[in-house]
C-alpha positions as protocol buffer text, in pm:
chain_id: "A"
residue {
  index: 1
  type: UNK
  ca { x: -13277 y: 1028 z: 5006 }
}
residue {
  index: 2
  type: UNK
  ca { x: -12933 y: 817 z: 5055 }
}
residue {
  index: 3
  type: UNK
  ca { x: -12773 y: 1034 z: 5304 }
}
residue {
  index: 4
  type: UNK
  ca { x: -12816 y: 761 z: 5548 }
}
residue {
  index: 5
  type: UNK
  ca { x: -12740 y: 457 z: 5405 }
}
residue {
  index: 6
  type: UNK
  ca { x: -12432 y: 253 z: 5326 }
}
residue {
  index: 7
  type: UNK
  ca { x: -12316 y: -65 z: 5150 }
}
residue {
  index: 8
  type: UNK
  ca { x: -12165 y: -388 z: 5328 }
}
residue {
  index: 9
  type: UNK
  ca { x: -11875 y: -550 z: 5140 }
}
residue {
  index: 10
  type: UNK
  ca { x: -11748 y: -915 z: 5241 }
}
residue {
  index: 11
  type: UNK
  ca { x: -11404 y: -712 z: 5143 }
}
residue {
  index: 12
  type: UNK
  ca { x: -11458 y: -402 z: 5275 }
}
residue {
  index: 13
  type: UNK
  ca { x: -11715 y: -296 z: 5545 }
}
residue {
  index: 14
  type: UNK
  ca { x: -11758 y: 30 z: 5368 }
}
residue {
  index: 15
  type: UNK
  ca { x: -11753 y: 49 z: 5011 }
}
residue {
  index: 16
  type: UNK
  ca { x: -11952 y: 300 z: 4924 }
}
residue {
  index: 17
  type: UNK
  ca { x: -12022 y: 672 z: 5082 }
}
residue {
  index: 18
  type: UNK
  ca { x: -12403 y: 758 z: 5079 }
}
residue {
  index: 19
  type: UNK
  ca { x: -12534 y: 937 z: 4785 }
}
residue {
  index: 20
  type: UNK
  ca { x: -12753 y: 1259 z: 4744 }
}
residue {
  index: 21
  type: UNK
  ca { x: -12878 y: 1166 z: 4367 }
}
residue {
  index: 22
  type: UNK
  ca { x: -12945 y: 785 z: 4264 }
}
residue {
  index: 23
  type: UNK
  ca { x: -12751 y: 705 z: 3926 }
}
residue {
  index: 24
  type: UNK
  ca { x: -13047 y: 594 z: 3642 }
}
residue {
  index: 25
  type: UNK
  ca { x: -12900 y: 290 z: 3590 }
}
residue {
  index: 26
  type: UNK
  ca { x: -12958 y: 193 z: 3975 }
}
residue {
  index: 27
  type: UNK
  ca { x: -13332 y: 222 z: 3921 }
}
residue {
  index: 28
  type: UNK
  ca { x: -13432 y: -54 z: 3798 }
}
residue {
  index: 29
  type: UNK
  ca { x: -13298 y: -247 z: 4050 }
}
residue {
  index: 30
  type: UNK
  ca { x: -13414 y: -67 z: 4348 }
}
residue {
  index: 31
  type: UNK
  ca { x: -13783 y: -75 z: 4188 }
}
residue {
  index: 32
  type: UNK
  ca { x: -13753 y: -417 z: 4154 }
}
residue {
  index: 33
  type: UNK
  ca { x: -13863 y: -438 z: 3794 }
}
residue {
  index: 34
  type: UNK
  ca { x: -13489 y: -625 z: 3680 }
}
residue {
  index: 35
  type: UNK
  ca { x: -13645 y: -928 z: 3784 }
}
residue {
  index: 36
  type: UNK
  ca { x: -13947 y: -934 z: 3578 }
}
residue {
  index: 37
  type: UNK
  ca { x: -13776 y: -853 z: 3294 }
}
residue {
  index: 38
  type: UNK
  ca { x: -13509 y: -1105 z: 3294 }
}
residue {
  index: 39
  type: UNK
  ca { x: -13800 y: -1355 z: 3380 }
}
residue {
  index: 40
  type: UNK
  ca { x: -14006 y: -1279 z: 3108 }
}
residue {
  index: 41
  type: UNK
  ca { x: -13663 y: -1286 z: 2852 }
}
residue {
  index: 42
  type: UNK
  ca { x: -13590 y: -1645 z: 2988 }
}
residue {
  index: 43
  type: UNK
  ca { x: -13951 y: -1763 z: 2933 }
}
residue {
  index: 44
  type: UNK
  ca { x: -14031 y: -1649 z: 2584 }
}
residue {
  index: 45
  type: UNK
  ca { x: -13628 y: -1763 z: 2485 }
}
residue {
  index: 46
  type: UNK
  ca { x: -13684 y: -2101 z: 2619 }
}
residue {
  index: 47
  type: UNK
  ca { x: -14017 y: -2145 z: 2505 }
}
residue {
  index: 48
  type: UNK
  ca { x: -13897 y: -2058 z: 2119 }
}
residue {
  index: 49
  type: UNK
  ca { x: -13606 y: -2287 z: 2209 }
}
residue {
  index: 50
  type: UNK
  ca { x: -13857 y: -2564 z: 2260 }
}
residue {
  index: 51
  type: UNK
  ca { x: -14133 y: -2435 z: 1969 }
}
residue {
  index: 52
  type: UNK
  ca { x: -14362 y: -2390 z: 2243 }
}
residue {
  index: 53
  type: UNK
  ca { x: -14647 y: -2130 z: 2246 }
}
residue {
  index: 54
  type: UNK
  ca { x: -14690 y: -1901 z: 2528 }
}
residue {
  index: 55
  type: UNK
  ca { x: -15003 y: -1732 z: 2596 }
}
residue {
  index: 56
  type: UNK
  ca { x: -14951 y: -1366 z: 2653 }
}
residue {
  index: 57
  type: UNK
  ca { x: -15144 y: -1362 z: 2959 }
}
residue {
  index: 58
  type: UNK
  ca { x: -14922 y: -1619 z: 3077 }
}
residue {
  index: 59
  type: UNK
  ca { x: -14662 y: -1378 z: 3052 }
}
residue {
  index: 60
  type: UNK
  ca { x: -14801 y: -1073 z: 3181 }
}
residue {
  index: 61
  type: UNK
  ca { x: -14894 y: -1277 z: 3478 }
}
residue {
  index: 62
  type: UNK
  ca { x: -14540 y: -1413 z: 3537 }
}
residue {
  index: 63
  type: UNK
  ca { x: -14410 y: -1050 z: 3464 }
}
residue {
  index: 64
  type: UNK
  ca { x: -14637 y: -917 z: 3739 }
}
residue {
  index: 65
  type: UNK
  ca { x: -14636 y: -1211 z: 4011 }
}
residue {
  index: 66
  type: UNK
  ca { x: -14237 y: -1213 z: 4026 }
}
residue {
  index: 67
  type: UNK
  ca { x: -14214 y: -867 z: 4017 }
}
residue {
  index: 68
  type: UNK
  ca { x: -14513 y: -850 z: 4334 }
}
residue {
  index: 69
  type: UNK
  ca { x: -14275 y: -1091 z: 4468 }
}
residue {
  index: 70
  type: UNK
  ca { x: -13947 y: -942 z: 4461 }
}
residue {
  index: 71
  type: UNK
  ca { x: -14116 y: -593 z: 4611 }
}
residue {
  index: 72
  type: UNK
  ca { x: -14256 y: -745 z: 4890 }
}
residue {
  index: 73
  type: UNK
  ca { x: -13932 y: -1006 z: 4962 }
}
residue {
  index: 74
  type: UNK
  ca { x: -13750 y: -660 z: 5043 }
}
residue {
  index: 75
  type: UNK
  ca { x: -14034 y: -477 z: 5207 }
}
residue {
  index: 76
  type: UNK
  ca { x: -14005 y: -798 z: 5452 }
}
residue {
  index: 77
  type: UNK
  ca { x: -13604 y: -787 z: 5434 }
}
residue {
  index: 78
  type: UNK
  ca { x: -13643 y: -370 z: 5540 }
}
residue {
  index: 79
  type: UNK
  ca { x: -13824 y: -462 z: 5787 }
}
residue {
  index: 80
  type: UNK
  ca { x: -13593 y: -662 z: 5936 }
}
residue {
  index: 81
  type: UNK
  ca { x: -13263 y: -482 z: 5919 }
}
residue {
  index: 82
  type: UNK
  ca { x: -13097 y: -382 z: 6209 }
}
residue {
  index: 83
  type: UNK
  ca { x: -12948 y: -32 z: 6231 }
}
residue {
  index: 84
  type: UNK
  ca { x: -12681 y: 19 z: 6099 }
}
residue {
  index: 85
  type: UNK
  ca { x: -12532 y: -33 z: 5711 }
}
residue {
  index: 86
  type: UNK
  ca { x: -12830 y: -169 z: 5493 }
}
residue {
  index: 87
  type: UNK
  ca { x: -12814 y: -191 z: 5101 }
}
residue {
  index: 88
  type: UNK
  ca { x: -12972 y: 78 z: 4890 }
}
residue {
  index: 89
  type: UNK
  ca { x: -13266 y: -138 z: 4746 }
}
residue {
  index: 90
  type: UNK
  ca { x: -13343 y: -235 z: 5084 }
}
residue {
  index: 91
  type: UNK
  ca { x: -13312 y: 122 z: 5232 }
}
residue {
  index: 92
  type: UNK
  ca { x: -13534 y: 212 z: 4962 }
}
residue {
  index: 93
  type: UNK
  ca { x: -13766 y: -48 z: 5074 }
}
residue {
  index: 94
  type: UNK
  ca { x: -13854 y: 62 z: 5374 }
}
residue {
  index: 95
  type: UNK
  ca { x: -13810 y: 455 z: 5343 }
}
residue {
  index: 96
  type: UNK
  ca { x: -13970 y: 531 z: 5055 }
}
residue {
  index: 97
  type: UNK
  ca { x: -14390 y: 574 z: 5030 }
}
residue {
  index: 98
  type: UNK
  ca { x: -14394 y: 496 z: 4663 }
}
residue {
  index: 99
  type: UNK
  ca { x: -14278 y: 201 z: 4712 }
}
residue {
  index: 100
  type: UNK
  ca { x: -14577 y: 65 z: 4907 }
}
residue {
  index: 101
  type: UNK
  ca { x: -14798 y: 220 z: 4652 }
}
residue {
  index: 102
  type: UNK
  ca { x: -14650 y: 15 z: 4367 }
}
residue {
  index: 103
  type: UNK
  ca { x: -14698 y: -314 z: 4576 }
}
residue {
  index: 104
  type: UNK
  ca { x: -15017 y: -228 z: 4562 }
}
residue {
  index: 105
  type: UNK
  ca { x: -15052 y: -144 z: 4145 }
}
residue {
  index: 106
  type: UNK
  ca { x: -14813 y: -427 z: 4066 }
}
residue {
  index: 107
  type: UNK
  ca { x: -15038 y: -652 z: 4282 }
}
residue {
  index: 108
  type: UNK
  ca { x: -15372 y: -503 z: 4097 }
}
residue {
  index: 109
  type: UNK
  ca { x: -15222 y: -603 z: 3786 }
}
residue {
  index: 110
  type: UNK
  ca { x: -15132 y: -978 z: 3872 }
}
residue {
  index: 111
  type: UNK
  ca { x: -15445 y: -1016 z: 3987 }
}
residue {
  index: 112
  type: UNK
  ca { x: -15612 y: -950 z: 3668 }
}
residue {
  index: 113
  type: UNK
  ca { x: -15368 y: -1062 z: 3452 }
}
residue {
  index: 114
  type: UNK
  ca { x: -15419 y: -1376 z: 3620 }
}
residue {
  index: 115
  type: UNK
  ca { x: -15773 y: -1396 z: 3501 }
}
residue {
  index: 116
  type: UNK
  ca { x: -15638 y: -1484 z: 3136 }
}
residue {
  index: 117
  type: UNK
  ca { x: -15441 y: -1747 z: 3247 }
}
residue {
  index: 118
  type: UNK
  ca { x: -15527 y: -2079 z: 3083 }
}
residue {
  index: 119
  type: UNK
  ca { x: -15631 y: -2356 z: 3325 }
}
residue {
  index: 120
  type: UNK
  ca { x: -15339 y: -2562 z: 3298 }
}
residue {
  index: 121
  type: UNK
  ca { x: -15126 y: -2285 z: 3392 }
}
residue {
  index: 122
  type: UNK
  ca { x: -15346 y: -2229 z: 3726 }
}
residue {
  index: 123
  type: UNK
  ca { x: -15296 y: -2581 z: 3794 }
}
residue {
  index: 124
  type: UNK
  ca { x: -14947 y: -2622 z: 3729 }
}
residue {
  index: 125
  type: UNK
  ca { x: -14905 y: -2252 z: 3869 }
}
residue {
  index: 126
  type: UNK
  ca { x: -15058 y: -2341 z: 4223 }
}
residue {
  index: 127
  type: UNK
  ca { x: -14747 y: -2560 z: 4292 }
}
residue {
  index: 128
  type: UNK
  ca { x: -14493 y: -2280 z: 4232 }
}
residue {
  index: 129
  type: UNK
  ca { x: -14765 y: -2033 z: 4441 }
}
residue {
  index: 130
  type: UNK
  ca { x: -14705 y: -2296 z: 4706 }
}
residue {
  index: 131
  type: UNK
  ca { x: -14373 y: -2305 z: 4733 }
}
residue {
  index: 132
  type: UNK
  ca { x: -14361 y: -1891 z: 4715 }
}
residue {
  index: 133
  type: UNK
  ca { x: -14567 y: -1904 z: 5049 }
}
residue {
  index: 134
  type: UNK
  ca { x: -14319 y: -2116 z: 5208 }
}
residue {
  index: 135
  type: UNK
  ca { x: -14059 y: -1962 z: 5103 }
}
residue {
  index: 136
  type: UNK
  ca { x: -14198 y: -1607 z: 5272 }
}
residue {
  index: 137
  type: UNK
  ca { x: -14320 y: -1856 z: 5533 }
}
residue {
  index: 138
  type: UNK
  ca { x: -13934 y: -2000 z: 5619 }
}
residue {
  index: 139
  type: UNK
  ca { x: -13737 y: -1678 z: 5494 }
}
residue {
  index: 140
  type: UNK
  ca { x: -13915 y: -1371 z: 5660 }
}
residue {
  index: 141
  type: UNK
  ca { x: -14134 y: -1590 z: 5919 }
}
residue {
  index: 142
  type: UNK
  ca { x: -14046 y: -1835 z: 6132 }
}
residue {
  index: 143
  type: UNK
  ca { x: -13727 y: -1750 z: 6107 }
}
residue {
  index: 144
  type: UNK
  ca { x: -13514 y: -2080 z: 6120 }
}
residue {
  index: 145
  type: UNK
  ca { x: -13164 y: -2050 z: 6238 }
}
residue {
  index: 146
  type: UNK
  ca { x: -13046 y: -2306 z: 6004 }
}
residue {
  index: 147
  type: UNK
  ca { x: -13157 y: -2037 z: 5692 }
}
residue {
  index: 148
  type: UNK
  ca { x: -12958 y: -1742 z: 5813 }
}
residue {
  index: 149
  type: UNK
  ca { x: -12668 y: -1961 z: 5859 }
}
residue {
  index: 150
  type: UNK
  ca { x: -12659 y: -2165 z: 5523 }
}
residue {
  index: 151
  type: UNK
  ca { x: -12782 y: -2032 z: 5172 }
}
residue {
  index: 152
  type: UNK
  ca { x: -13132 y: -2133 z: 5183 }
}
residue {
  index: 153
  type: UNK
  ca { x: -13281 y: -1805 z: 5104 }
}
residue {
  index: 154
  type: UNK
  ca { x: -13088 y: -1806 z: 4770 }
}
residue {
  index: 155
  type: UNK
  ca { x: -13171 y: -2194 z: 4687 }
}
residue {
  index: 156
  type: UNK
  ca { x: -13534 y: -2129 z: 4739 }
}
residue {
  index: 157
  type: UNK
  ca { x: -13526 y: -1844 z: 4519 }
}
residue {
  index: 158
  type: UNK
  ca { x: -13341 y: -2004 z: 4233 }
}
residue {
  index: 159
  type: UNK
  ca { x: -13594 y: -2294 z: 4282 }
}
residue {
  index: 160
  type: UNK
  ca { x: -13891 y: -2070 z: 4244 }
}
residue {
  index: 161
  type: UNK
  ca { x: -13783 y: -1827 z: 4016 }
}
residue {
  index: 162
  type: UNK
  ca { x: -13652 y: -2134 z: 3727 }
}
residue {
  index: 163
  type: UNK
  ca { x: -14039 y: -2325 z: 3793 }
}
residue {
  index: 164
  type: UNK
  ca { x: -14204 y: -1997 z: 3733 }
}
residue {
  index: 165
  type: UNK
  ca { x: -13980 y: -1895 z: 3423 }
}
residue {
  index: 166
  type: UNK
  ca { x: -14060 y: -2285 z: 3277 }
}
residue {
  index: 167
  type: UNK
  ca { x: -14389 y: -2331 z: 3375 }
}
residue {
  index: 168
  type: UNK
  ca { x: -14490 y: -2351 z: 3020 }
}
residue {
  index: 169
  type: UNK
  ca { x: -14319 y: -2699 z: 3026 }
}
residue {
  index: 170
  type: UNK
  ca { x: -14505 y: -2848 z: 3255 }
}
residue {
  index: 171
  type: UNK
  ca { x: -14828 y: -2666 z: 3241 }
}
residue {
  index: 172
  type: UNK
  ca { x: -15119 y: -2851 z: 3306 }
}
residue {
  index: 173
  type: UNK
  ca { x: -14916 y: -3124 z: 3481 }
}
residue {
  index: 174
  type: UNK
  ca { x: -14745 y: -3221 z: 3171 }
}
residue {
  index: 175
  type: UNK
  ca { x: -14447 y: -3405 z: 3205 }
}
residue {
  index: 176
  type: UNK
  ca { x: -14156 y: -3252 z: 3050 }
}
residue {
  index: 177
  type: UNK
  ca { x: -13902 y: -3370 z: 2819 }
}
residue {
  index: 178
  type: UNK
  ca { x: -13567 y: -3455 z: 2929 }
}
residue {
  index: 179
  type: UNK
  ca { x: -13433 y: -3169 z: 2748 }
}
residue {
  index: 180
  type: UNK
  ca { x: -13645 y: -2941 z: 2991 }
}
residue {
  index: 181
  type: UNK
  ca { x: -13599 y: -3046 z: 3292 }
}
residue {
  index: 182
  type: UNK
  ca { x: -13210 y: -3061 z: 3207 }
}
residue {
  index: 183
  type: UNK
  ca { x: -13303 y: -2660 z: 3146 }
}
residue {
  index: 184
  type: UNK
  ca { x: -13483 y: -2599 z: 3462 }
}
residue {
  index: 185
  type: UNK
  ca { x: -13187 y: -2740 z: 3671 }
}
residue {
  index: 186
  type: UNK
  ca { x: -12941 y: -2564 z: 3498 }
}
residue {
  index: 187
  type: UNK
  ca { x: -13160 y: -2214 z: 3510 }
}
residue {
  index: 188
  type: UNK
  ca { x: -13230 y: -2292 z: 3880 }
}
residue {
  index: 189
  type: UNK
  ca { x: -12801 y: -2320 z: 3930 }
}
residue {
  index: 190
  type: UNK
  ca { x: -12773 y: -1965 z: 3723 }
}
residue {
  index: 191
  type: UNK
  ca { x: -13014 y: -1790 z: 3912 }
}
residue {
  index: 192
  type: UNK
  ca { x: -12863 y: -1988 z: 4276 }
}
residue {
  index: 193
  type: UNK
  ca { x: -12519 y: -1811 z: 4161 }
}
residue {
  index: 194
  type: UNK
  ca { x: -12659 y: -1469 z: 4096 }
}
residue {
  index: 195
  type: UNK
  ca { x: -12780 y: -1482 z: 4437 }
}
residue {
  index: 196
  type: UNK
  ca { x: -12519 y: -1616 z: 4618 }
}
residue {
  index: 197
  type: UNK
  ca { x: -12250 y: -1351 z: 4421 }
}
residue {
  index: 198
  type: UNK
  ca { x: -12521 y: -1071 z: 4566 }
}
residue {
  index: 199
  type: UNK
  ca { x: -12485 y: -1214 z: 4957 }
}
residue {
  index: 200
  type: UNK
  ca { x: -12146 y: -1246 z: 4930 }
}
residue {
  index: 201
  type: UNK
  ca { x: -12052 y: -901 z: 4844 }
}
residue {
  index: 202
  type: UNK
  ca { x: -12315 y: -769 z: 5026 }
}
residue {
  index: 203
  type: UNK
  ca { x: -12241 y: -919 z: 5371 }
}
residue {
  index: 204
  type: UNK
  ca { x: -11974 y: -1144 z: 5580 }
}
residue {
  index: 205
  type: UNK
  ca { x: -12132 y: -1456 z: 5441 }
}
residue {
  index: 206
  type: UNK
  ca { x: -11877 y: -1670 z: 5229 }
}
residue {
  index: 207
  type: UNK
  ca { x: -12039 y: -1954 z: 5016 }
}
residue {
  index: 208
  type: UNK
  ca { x: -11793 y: -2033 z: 4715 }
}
residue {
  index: 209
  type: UNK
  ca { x: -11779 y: -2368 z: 4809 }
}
residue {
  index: 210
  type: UNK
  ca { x: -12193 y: -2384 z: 4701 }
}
residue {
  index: 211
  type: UNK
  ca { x: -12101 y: -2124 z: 4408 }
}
residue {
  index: 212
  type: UNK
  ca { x: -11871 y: -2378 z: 4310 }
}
residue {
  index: 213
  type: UNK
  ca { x: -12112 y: -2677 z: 4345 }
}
residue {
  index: 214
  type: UNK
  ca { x: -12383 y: -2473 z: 4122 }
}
residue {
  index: 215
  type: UNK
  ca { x: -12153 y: -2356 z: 3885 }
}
residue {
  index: 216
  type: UNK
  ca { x: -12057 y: -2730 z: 3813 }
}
residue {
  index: 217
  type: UNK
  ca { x: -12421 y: -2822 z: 3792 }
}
residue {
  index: 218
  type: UNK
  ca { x: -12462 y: -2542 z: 3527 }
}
residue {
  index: 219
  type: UNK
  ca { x: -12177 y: -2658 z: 3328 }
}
residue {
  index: 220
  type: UNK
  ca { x: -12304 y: -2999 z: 3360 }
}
residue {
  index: 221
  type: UNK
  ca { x: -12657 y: -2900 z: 3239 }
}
residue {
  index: 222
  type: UNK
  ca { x: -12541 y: -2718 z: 2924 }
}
residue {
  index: 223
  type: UNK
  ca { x: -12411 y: -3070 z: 2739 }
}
residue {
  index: 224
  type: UNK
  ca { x: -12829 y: -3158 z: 2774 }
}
residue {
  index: 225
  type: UNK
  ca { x: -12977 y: -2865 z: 2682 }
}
residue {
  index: 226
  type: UNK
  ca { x: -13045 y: -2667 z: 2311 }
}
residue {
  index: 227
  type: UNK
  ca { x: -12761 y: -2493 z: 2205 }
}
residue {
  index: 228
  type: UNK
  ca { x: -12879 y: -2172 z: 2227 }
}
residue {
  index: 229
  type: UNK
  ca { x: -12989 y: -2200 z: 2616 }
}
residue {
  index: 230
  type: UNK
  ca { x: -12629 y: -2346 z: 2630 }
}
residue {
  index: 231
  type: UNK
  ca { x: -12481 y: -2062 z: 2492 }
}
residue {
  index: 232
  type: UNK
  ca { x: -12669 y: -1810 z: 2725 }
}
residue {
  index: 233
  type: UNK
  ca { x: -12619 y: -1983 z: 3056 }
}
residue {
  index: 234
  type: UNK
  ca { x: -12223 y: -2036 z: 2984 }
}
residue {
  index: 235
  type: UNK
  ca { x: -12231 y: -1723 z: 2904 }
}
residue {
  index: 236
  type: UNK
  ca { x: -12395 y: -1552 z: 3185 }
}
residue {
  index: 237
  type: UNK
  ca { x: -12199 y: -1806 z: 3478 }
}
residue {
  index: 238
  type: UNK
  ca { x: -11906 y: -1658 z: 3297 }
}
residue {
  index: 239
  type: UNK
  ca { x: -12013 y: -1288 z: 3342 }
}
residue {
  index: 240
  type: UNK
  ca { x: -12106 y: -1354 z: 3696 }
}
residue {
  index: 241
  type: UNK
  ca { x: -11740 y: -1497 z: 3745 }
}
residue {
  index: 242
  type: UNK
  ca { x: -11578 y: -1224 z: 3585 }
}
residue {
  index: 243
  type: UNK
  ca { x: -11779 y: -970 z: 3821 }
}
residue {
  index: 244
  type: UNK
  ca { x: -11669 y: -1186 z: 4082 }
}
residue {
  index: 245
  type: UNK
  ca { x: -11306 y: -1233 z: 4036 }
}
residue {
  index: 246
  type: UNK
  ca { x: -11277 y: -796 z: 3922 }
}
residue {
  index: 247
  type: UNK
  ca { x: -11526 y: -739 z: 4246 }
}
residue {
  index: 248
  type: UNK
  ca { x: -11210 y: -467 z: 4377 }
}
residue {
  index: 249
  type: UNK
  ca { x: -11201 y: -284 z: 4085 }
}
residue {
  index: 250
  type: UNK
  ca { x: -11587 y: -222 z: 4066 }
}
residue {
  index: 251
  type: UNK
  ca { x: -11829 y: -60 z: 4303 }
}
residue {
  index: 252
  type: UNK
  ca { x: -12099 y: -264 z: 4484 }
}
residue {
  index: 253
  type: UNK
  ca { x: -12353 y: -71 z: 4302 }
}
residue {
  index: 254
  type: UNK
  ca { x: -12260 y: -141 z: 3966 }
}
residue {
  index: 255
  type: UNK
  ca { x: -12196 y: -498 z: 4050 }
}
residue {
  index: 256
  type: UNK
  ca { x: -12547 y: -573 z: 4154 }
}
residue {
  index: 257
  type: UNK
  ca { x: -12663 y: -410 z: 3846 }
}
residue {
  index: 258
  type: UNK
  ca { x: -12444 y: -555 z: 3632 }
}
residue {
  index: 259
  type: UNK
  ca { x: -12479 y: -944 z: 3790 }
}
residue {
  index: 260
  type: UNK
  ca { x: -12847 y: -949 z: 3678 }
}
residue {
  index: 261
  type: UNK
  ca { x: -12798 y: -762 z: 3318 }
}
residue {
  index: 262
  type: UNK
  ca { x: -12584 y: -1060 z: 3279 }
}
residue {
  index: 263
  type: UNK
  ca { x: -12894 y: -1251 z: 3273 }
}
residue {
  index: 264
  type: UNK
  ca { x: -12987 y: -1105 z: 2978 }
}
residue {
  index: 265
  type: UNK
  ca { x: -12810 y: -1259 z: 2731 }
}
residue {
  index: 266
  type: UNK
  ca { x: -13116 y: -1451 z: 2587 }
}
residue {
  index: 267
  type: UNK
  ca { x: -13134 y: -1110 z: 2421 }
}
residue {
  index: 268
  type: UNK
  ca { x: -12838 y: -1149 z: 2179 }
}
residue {
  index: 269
  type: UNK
  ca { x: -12958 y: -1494 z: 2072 }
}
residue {
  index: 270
  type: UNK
  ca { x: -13302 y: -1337 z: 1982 }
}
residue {
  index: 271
  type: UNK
  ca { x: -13210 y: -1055 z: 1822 }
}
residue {
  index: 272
  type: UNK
  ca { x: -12994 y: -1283 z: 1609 }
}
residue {
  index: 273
  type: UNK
  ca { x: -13319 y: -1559 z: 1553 }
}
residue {
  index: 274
  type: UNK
  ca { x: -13507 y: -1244 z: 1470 }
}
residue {
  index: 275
  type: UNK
  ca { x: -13708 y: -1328 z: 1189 }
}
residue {
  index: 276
  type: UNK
  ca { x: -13838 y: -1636 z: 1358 }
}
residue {
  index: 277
  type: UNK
  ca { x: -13854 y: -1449 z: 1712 }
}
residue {
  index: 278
  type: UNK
  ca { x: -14088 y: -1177 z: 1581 }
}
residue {
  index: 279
  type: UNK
  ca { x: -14305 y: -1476 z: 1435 }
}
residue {
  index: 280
  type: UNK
  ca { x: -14309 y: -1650 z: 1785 }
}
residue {
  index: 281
  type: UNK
  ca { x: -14402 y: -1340 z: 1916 }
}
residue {
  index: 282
  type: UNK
  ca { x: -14722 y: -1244 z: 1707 }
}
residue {
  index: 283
  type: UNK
  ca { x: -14844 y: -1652 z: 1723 }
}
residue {
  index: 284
  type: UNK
  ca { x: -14818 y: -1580 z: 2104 }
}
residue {
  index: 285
  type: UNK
  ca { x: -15070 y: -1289 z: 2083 }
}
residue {
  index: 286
  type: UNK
  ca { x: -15310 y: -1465 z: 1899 }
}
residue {
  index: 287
  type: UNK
  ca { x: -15315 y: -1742 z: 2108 }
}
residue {
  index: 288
  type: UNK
  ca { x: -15394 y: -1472 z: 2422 }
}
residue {
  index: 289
  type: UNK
  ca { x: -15648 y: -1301 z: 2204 }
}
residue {
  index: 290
  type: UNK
  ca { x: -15795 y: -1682 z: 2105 }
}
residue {
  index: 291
  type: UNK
  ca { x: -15764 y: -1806 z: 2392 }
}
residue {
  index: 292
  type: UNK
  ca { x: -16050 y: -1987 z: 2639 }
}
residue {
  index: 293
  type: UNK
  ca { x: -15910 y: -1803 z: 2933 }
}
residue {
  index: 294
  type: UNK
  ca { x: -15994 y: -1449 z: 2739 }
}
C-alpha cells in the first residue's frame, strides 16, 4: 500500500524508495500504539519512583486517551499534506480505512475506561483535556503562522504528553513535591527532543539550537530528580543523540522507530526493581478493583 509514498530527509530529499510490504517493526508506529506504551511505562516507573499508587483505571484511561490522541493528531496532519512526499505514518493516516475504524474502538475504550477514573483524576485531568483541545485548536485549526515556523507543535506536545504521564502527582489538585515537578520538566524536555529529532529528519526544519536548549534543561533536571528517573532520562537524551549524530548511516524508518524505543528505558530499571515492581503492580489492581470510581 506504499507504492506511493516517500520519506523527506533534512539531508536528503529522498531517503527512502516506497515499499510494497511494511517491515513488523514499523507497525507499531504507524498504528500509533508506541505512544501509549511508552506513556503508560513512564507513569507506573515514576509513580514506583515516588511510592505512589496508581489506580489501574487511571492507567487504562491514559493508555487509551494518548493513544485516541496520537491517531487523530495524524488523521488531522493527513489531511493536511500537500502532494507530494509525506511520511509513512501519515500516508497511512489518511489512506488506510482501518485506521478510522480504530479511532473509533480506541475512542470507545477511553470513554469507558474513563468511567473508573477516581475524582481527583477527573479534576486534575480536565486541565491536561484543556490544553489537548488547544493544542488541536492552534496545531490543526487556526492555523497560526508563528507555529509552522517555530517548534510549537513539538513544545505543546512534550507539555501535554509529561502532565498526562504525571498526573498522579498532582491529582486532585495536589501540589507536588519539588522532586516532581523537577520530573515533569525534565520528562516534558525528553519528550520536546524526541519530537524535534522526528521534524528535523523528517523535513527542512532545523531546530538544534532548541534541541540544545532542552537537552540542557534535561541534564539540569536529572541532579533533582530520583536516581532511577535520572538514569532513564540521561539515558534516553543520549540514545536520541546518538540516532542523531549516526542519522547517515541509518534509514529514516528505523530512526523514528528507534527514537521512541529509546523511551523505553524505564523498562531496564524495572525489570531490575522486579520484586518490588511486581508488588507495585498487584497493590495497583486492588486499588482499581477497591476503588470508589469502580
Amino acid at each position: 500500500m506504499f507504492e506511493k509514498f516517500a520519506v523527506i530527509s533534512a539531508e536528503q530529499p529522498v531517503v527512502q524508495r516506497p515499499q510494497s510490504k511494511i517491515p513488523w517493526w514499523l507497525w507499531p508506529n504507524l498504528l500509533a500504539c508506541d505512544a501509549p506504551i511508552i506513556a503508560v511505562v513512564w507513569q507506573l516507573f515514576i509513580a514506583y519512583c515516588f511510592h505512589m499508587q496508581v489506580p489501574a483505571g487511571a492507567t487504562l484511561t491514559l493508555a487509551a486517551v494518548v493513544w485516541l490522541i496520537y491517531l487523530l493528531d495524524r488523521k488531522f496532519d493527513a489531511g493536511q499534506q500537500s502532494t507530494g512526499l509525506i511520511a509513512p505514518r501519515h500516508y497511512f493516516a489518511g489512506h488506510s480505512h482501518f485506521y478510522s475504524t480504530l479511532i473509533l474502538i480506541v475512542a470507545v475504550v477511553a470513554i469507558v475506561s474513563s468511567y473508573y477514573l477516581p475524582m481527583g483524576y477527573w479534576q486534575s485531568g480536565s486541565i491536561i483535556a484543556l490544553l489537548v483541545v488547544l493544542y488541536l485548536a492552534i496545531i490543526h485549526f487556526l492555523k497560526i503562522p508563528l507555529c509552522s515556523s517555530s517548534p510549537t507543535k513539538e513544545f505543546m506536545v512534550g507539555i501535554v504528553f509529561s502532565g498526562g504521564v504525571c498526573l498522579p502527582a498532582f491529582a486532585g489538585f495536589r501540589l507536588p513535591s519539588v522532586d516532581e515537578i523537577w520530573v515533569i520538566i525534565g520528562f516534558a524536555a525528553t519528550c520536546f527532543v524526541n519530537c524535534l529529532l522526528i521534524t528535523t529528519w523528517e523535513s527542512n526544519k532545523t531546530y538544534l539550537k532548541s534541541i540544545f536548549i532542552a537537552f540542557c534543561i534535561g541534564m539540569i533536571c536529572l541532579v533533582f530528580v530520583p536516581v532511577a528517573i535520572s538514569v532513564s532520562i540521561g539515558l534516553a537524551m543520549l540514545g536520541m543523540w546518538l540516532l542523531h549524530g549516526y542519522r547517515r548511516k541509518t534509514s529514516l524508518s528505523a530512526r523514528r522507530v528507534a527514537v521512541d524505543t529509546v523511551l523505553l528505558y524505564p523498562i531496564l530499571t524495572m525489570l531490575i526493581m522486579y520484586p518490588r515492581w511486581e508488588s507495585l503492580f498487584y497493590h495497583s489492581l486492588y486499588f482499581f478493583y477497591r476503588s470508589n470510581a469502580f
